[in-house]
C-alpha positions as CSV (number, residue, x, y, z in Angstrom):
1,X,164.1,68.6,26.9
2,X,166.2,65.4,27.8
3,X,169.7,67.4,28.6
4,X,167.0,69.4,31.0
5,X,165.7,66.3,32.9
6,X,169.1,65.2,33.0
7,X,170.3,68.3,34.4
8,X,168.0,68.7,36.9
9,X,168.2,64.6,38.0
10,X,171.9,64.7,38.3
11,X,171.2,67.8,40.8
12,X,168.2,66.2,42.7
13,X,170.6,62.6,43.2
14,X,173.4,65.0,44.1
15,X,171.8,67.3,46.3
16,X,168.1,65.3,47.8
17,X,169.5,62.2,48.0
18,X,173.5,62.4,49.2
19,X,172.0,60.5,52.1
20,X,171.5,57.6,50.5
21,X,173.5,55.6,48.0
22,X,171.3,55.5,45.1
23,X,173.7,54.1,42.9
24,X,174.3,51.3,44.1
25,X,170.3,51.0,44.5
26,X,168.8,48.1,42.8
27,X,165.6,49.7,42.8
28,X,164.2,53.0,42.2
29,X,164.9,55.6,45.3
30,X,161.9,56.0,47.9
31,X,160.9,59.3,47.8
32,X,158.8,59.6,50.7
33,X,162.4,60.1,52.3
34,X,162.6,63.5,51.0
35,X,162.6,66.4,53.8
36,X,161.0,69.6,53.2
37,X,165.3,71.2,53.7
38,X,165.5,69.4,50.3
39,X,163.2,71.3,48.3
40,X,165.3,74.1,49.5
41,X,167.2,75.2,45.7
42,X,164.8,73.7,43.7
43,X,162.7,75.5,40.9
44,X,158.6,75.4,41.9
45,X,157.2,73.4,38.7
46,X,161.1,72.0,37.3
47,X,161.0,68.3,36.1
48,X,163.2,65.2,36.5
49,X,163.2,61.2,35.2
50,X,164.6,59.1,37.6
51,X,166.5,55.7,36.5
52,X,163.4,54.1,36.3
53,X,161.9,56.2,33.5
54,X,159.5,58.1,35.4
55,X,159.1,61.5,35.3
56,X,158.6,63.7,38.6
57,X,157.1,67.2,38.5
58,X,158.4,69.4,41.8
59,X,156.2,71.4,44.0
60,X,157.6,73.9,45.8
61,X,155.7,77.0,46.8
62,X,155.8,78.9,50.5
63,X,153.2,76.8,51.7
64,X,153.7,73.1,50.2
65,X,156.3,71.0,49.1
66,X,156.3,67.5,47.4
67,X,156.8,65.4,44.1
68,X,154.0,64.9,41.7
69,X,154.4,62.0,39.4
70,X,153.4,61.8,35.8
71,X,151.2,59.3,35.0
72,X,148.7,58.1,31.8
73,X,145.1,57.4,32.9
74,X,142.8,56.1,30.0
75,X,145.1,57.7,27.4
76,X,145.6,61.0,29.1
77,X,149.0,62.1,30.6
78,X,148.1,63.7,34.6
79,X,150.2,64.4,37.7
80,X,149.0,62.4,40.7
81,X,151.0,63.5,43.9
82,X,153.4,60.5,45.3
83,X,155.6,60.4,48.5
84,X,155.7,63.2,50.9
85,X,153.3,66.3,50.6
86,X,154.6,69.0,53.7
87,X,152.1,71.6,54.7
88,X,154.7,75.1,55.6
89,X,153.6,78.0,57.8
90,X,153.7,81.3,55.3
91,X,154.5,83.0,58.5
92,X,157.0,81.3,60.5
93,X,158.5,78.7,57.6
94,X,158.2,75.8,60.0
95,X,157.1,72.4,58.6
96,X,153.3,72.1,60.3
97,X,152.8,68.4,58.9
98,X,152.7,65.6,56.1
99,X,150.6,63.5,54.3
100,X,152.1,60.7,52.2
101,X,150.7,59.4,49.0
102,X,151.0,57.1,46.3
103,X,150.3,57.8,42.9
104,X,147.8,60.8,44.5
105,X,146.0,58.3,47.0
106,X,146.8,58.7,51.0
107,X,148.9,55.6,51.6
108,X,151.1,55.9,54.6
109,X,152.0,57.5,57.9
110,X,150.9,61.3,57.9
111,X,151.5,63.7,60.9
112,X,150.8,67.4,61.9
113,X,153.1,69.7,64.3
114,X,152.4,72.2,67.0
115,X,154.3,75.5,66.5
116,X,157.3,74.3,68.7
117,X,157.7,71.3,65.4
118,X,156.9,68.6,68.0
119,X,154.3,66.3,66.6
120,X,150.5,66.5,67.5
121,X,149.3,63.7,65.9
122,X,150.0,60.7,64.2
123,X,147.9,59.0,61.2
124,X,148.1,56.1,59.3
125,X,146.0,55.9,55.6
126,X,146.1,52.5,53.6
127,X,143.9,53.5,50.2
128,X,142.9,56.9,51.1
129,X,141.2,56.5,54.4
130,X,142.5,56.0,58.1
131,X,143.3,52.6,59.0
132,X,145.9,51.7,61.8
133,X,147.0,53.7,64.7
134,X,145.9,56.9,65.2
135,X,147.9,59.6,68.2
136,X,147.3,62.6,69.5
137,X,149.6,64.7,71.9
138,X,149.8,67.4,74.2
139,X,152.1,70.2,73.7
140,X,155.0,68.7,76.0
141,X,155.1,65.7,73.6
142,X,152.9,63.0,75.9
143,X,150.6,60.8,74.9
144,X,146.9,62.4,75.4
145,X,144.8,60.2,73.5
146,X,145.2,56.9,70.8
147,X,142.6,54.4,69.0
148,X,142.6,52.8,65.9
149,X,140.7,52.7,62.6
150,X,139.6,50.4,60.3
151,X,138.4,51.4,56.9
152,X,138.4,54.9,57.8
153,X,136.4,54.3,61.2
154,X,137.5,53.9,65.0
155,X,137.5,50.3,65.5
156,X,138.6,48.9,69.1
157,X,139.2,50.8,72.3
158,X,140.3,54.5,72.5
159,X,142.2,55.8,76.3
160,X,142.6,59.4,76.7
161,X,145.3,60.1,79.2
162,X,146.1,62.3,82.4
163,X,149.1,64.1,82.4
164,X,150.5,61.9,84.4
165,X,150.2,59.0,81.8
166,X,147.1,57.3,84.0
167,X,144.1,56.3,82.0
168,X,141.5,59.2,81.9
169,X,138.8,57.1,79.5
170,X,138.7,54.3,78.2
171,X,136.0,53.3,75.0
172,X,135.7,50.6,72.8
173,X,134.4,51.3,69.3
174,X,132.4,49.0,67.0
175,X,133.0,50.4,63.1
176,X,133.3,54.2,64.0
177,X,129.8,53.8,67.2
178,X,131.0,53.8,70.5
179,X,129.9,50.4,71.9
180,X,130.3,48.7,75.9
181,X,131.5,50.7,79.1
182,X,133.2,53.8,78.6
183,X,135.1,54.2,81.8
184,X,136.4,57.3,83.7
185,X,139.5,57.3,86.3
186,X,141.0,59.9,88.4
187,X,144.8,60.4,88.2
188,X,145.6,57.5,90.9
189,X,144.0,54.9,88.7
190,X,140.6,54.7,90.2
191,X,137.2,54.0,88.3
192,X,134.8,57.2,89.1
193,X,132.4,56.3,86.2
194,X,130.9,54.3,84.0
195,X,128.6,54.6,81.2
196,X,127.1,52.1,78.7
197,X,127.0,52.4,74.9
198,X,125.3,50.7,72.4
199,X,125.0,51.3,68.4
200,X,126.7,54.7,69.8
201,X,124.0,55.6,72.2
202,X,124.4,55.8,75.9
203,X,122.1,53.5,77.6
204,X,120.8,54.0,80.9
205,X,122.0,56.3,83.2
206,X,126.0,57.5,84.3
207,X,127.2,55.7,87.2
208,X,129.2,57.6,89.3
209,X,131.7,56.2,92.0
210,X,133.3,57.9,95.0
């Protein structure tokens, strides 16, 4: 079984990583790096140690690719997924997205792709939940809409945008409950309403301004 893990690493540092010079790498090789073009020649299910000792398991299958490492949990040897996870298109072949983990929790930047491959949102996940920036754009690659999360909730203010990259709305967001003025603007930059939020009701009435 070694001479096949060996095998099979010297192909995956010869032929994944040629980008990079592992070698000379004092510590083990990052493989959130790996591009689904990579997973091209290799076997769905084949197996490889790295320098480091551990052993990766690949998945590659029409609609997924990715590593799975091998870990021992309370005495039991399991595959947790770690680095990249690519979502394919069965029909077209086209990468639709990513989602990175660590030892099978979301830990990372993640992002999803319209069917032209540009990229139609952008997530960040710290321990399995959103936290960080979050992005989401139109099909011409602008900026339509951004917040941020906290612990898996929208947490400060969230602008939508006009095509013209004016502010469209504007909210602020108190733990995942819209919370304060939510503002709307024409395309010039001009307030023509305003609405109050608390605990993520509306209070009161719209105001609207001409």
């Amino acid at each position: 079984m070694k001479s096949i893990y060996t095998l099979i690493t010297v192909f995956v540092l010869s032929y994944l990583m040629s980008f990079s010079s592992i070698a000379a790498a004092p510590k083990a090789f990052d493989y959130t790096q790996v591009k689904p073009e990579h997973y091209a020649k290799l076997e769905h299910k084949s197996q490889f140690t790295d320098k480091q000792g551990d052993t990766y398991k690949i998945h590659n299958t029409n609609y997924s690719k990715g590593l799975y490492i091998q870990i021992t949990e309370n005495g039991r040897s399991k595959w947790k997924k770690h680095g990249r996870f690519y979502s394919i298109s069965s029909s077209s072949g086209k990468t639709t997205g990513f989602v990175t983990y660590h030892y099978g929790t979301k830990e990372g930047p993640a992002e999803s792709y319209n069917s032209k491959g540009q990229v139609k949102f952008k997530k960040l996940f710290k321990d399995g939940v959103l936290e960080g920036p979050w992005q989401q754009f139109t099909d011409k690659g602008k900026l339509f809409e951004e917040c941020v999360y906290v612990a898996g909730k929208k947490h400060g203010q969230q602008i939508t945008y006009h095509s013209n990259g004016q502010p469209q709305f504007t909210s602020t967001y108190v733990e995942g409950k819209r919370e304060g003025e939510t503002l709307q603007y024409n395309d010039k930059g001009k307030v023509v309403s305003k609405k109050i939020y608390k605990n993520g009701k509306q209070i009161g009435k719209t105001q609207w301004f001409h």
